[in-house]
C-alpha positions as CSV (number, residue, x, y, z in Angstrom):
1,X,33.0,-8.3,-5.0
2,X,29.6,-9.3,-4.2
3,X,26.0,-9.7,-6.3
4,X,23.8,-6.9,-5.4
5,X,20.1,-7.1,-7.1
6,X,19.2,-4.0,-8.9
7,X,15.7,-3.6,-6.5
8,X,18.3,-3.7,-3.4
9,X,19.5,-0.4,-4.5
10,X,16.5,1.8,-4.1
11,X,17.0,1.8,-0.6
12,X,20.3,4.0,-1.1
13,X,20.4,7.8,-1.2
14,X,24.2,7.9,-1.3
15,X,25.5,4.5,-2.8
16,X,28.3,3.2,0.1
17,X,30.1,1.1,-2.2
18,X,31.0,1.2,-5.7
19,X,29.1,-0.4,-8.1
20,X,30.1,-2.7,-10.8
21,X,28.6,-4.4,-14.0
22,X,29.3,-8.2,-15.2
23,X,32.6,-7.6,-16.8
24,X,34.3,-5.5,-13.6
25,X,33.4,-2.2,-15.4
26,X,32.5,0.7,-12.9
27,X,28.7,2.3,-13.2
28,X,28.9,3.6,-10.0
29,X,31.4,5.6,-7.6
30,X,30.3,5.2,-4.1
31,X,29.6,8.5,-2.0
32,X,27.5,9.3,-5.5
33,X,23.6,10.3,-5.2
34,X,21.3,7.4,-6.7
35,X,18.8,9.1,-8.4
36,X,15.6,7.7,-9.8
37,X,17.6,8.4,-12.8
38,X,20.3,7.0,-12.2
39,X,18.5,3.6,-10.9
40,X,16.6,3.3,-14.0
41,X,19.7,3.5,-15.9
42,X,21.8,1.0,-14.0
43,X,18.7,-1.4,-14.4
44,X,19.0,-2.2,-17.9
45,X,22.0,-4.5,-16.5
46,X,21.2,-8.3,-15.2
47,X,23.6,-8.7,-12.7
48,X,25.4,-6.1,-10.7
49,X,28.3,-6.2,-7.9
50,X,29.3,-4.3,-5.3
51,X,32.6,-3.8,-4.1
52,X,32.4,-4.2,-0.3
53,X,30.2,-6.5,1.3
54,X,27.9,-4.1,3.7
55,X,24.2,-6.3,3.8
56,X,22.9,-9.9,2.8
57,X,21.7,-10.9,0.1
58,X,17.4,-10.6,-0.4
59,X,17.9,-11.7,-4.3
60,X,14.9,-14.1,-4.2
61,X,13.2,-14.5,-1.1
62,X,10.4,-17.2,-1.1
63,X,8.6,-17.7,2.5
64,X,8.2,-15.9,5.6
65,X,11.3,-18.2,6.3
66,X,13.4,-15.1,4.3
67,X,12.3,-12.5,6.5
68,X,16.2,-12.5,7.8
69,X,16.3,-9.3,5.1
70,X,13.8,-7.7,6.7
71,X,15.2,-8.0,10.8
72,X,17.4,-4.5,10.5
73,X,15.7,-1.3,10.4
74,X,16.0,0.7,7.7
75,X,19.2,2.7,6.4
76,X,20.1,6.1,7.1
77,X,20.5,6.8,3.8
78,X,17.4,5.3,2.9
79,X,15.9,6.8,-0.7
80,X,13.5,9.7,0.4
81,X,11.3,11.8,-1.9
82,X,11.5,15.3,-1.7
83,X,9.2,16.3,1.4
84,X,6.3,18.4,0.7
85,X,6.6,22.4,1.6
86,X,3.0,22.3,2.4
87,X,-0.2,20.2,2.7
88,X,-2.3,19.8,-0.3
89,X,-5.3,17.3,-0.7
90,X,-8.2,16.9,-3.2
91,X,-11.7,18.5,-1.8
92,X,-14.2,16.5,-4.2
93,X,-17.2,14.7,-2.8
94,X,-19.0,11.7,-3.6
95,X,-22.8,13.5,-3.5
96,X,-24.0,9.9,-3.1
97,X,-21.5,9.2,0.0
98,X,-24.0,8.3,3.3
99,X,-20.9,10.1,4.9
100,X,-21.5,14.1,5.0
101,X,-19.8,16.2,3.0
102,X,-17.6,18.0,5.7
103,X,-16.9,14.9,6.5
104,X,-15.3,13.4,3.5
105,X,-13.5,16.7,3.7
106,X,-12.2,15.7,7.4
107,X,-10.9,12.3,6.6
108,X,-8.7,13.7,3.9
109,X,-7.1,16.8,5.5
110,X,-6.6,14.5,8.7
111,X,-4.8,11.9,6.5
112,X,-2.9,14.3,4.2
113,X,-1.8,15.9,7.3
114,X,-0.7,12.5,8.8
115,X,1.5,11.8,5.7
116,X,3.1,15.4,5.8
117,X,4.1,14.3,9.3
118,X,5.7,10.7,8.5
119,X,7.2,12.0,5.6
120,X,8.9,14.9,8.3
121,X,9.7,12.0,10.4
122,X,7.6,8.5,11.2
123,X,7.6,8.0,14.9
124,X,5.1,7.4,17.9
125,X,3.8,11.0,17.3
126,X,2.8,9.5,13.7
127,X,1.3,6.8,15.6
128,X,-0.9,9.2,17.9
129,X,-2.0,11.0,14.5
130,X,-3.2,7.7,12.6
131,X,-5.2,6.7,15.6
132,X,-7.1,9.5,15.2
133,X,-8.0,9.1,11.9
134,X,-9.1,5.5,12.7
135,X,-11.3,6.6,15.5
136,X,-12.6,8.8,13.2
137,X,-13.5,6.1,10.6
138,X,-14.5,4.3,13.3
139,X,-17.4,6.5,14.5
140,X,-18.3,7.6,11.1
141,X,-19.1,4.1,9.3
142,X,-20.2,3.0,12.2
143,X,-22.9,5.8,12.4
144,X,-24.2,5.2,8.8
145,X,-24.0,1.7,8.3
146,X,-27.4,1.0,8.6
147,X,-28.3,3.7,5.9
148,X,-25.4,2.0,3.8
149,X,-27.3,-0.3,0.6
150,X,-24.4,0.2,-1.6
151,X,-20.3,-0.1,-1.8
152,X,-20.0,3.0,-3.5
153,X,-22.3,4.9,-0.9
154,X,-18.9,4.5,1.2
155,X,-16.3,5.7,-1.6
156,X,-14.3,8.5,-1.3
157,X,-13.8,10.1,-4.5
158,X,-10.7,12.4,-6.0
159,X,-6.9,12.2,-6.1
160,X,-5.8,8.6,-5.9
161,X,-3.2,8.9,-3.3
162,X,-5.5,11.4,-1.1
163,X,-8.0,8.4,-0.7
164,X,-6.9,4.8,-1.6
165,X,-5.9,4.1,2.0
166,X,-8.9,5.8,3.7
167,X,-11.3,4.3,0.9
168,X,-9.5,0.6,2.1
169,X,-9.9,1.3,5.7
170,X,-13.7,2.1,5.2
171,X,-14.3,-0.4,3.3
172,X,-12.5,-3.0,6.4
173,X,-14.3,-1.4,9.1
174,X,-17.2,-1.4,7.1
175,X,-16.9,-5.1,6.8
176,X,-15.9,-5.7,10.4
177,X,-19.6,-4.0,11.5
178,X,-21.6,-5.5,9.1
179,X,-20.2,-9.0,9.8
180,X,-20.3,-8.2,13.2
181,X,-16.0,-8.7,14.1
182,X,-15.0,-8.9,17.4
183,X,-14.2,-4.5,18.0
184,X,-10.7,-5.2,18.4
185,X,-10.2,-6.7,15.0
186,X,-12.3,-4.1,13.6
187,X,-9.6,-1.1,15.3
188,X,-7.0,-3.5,14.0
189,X,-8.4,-3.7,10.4
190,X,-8.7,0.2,10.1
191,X,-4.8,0.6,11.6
192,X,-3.7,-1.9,9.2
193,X,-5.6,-0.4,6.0
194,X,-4.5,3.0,6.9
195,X,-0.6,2.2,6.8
196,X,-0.6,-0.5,4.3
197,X,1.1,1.5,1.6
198,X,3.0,3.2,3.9
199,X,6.1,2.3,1.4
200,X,5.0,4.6,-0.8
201,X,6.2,7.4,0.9
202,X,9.3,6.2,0.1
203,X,9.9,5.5,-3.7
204,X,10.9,8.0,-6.1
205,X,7.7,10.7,-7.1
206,X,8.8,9.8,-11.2
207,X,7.7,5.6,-10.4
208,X,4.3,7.0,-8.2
209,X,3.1,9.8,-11.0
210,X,3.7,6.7,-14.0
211,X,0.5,5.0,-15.8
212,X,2.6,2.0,-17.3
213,X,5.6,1.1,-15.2
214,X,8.4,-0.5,-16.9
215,X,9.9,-3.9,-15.3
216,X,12.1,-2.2,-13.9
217,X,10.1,0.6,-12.6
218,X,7.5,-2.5,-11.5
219,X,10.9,-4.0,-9.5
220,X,11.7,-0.4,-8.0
221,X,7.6,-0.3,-7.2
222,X,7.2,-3.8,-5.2
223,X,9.9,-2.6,-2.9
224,X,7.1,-0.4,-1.0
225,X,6.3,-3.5,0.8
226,X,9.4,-4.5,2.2
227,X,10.0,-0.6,2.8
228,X,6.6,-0.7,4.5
229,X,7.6,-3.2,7.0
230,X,10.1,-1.6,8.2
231,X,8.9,1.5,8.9
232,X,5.8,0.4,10.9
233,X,8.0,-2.3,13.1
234,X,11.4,-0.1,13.4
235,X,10.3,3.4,12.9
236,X,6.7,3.5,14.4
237,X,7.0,0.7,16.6
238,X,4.0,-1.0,15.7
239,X,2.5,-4.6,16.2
240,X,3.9,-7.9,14.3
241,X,0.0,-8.2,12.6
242,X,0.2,-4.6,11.6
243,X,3.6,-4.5,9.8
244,X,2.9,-7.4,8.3
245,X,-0.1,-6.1,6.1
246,X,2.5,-3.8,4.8
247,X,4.6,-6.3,3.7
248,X,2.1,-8.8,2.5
249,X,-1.2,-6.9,1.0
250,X,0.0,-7.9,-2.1
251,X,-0.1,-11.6,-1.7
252,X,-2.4,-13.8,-3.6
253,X,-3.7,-16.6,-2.4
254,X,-2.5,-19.0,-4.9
255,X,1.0,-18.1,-4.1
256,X,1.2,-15.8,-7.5
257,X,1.9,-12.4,-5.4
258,X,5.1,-10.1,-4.1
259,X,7.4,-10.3,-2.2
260,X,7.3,-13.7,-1.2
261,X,5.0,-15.4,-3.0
262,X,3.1,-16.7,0.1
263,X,0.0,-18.6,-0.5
264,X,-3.4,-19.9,1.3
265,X,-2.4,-19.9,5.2
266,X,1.0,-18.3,5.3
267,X,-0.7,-15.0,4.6
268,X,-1.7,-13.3,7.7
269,X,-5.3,-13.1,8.2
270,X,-5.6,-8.9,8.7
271,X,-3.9,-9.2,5.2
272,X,-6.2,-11.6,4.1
273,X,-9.3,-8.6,4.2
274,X,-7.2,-6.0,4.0
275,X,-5.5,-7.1,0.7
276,X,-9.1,-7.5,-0.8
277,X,-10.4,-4.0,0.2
278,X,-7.5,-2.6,-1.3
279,X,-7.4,-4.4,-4.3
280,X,-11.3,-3.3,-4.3
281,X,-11.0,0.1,-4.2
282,X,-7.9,-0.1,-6.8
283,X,-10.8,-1.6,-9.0
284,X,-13.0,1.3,-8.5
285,X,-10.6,3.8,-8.8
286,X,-9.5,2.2,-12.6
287,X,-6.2,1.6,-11.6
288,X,-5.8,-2.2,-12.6
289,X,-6.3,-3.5,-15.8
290,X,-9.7,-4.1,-15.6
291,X,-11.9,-1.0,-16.9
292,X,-14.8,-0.7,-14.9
293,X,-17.4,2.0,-14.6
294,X,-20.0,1.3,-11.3
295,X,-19.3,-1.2,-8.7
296,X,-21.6,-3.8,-10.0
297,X,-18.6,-4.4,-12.7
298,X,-16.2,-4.2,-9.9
299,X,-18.0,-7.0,-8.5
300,X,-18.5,-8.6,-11.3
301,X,-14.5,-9.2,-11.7
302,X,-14.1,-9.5,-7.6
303,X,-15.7,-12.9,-8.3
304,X,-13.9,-13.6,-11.8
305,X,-10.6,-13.4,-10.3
306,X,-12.1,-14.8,-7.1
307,X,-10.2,-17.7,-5.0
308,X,-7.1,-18.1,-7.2
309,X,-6.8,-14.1,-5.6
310,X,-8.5,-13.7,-1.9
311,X,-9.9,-16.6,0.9
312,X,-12.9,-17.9,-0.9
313,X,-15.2,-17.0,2.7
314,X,-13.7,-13.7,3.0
315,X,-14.3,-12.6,-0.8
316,X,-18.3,-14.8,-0.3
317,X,-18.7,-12.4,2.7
318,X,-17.7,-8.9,0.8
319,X,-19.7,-9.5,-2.2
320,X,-22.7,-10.4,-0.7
321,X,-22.0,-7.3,2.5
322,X,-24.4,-4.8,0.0
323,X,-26.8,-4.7,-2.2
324,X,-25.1,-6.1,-5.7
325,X,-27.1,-4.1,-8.2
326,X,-25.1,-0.9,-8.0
327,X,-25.1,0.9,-11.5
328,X,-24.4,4.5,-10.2
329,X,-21.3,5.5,-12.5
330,X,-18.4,7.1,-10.2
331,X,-18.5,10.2,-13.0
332,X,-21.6,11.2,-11.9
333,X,-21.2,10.9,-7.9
334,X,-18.7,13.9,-8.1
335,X,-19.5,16.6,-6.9
């Protein structure tokens, strides 16, 4: 028998080996459906074998070195959610937003209808429909940055899942004008931000709709990365510096982030702006542990956890990108 690590298993709809605690006793029969259920009840144990040896082992992967675990596409029998039977997103508007109403509108049916598709299937089709939405960021931010004096002018407001990746792509291309990137960077910025969570799609609904994840729901949640990766490279087809924002957005630059706790250099630099507008936008959206209520707070704890978190230039350059003094509350934005 081999060691298998519990977060290994979430890839598995039907288990292909039978699974085994510390003292040889069966848990699992393989051919059996691994539920989120399930998986949360076979985490409680520390070590875990399997009875056939079928993939290496990705116990504890420390550099990009490690990526050997992530060179095979994914499984067919790969954990996937229950697809949608139809396309539902949130229709709230930020009143304040420099971006029209119809068009905050736009951006979200475009993107729920994106994710409907790679949920169906994620293939160059998928591709085709996420460069439309980036064209359309593109044209839109682009057309009202120079009416732009605050961050939250630019925040898409509602469901958290209808608008975290759109929110981080505005906020990267938003960057990339102001700072005046090279256009090709920009495009690549608003790609990246787009698909970074891109994992999601694939972890069971029960971890995604949690407040306070458990550690072993936290273990089942960092898998979206690696998940991530794959999809983009095997699935979708899409450049190195793209998958790799996937896998790495959650990277700190002191070498205290997941999966591989890269640090300073070895994180890519599309993650390195990426990662910091997501993280942002996580912030404003209350879903971290900080509690904020305009994005003058946000700000505020941007620069608190500053270097030990992003590239010291990079976070320097985002701060000071709008006016600093902005006390709007999101509560009052909705419309």
């Amino acid at each position: 028998m081999e060691k298998i690590p519990v977060e290994e298993l979430v890839k598995f709809k039907l288990l292909p080996f039978d699974l085994y605690n510390e003292q040889g006793e069966k848990l699992v029969d393989a051919g059996e459906i691994l539920t989120s259920g399930k998986l949360l009840q076979i985490s409680q144990y520390e070590v875990l074998y399997r009875s056939t040896p079928k993939n290496i082992d990705r116990s504890s992967p420390k550099t990009k070195d490690s990526l050997q675990d992530l060179s095979q596409p994914l499984e067919d029998d790969v954990f996937e959610p229950e697809k949608p039977k139809e396309i539902v997103f949130d229709k709230t508007v930020n009143r304040k937003s420099k971006f029209k109403a119809q068009s905050q509108v736009d951006m979200k049916s475009y993107y729920a209808t994106t994710m409907f598709a790679i949920k169906e299937k994620a293939n160059k089709d998928a591709v085709q429909m996420v460069d439309e939405i980036k064209d359309k960021i593109l044209n839109d931010v682009q057309a009202i940055m120079p009416d732009v004096k605050f961050c939250s002018q630019l925040k898409l407001l509602g469901n958290y899942y209808d608008c975290h990746a759109l929110n981080t792509a505005i906020l990267a291309t938003a960057m990339g004008y102001k700072l005046e990137y090279d256009e090709d960077l920009i495009e690549k910025l608003a790609q990246a931000s787009l698909l970074h969570d891109i994992g999601m799609t694939r972890l069971p609904k029960e971890i995604l709709e949690k407040t306070n994840l458990s550690q072993q729901d936290n273990k089942i949640f960092q898998t979206h990365t690696q998940i991530g990766y794959k999809i983009l490279k095997y699935e979708m087809g899409l450049p190195e510096d793209i998958c790799l924002v996937a896998l790495e957005h959650h990277e700190n630059n002191d070498g205290s982030g997941y999966p591989f706790k890269l640090s300073g250099e070895q994180i890519s630099p599309l993650t390195r702006v990426v990662g910091l507008c997501s993280f942002f936008d996580d912030l404003t959206s209350n879903r971290t542990n900080h509690k904020i209520k305009n994005t003058k707070e946000a700000l505020r704890i941007m620069l608190e956890v500053g270097s030990r978190r992003f590239f010291p230039e990079i976070l320097y350059q985002f701060v000071n990108m709008f006016n600093y003094n902005d006390l709007e509350s999101y509560d009052e934005m909705i419309q």
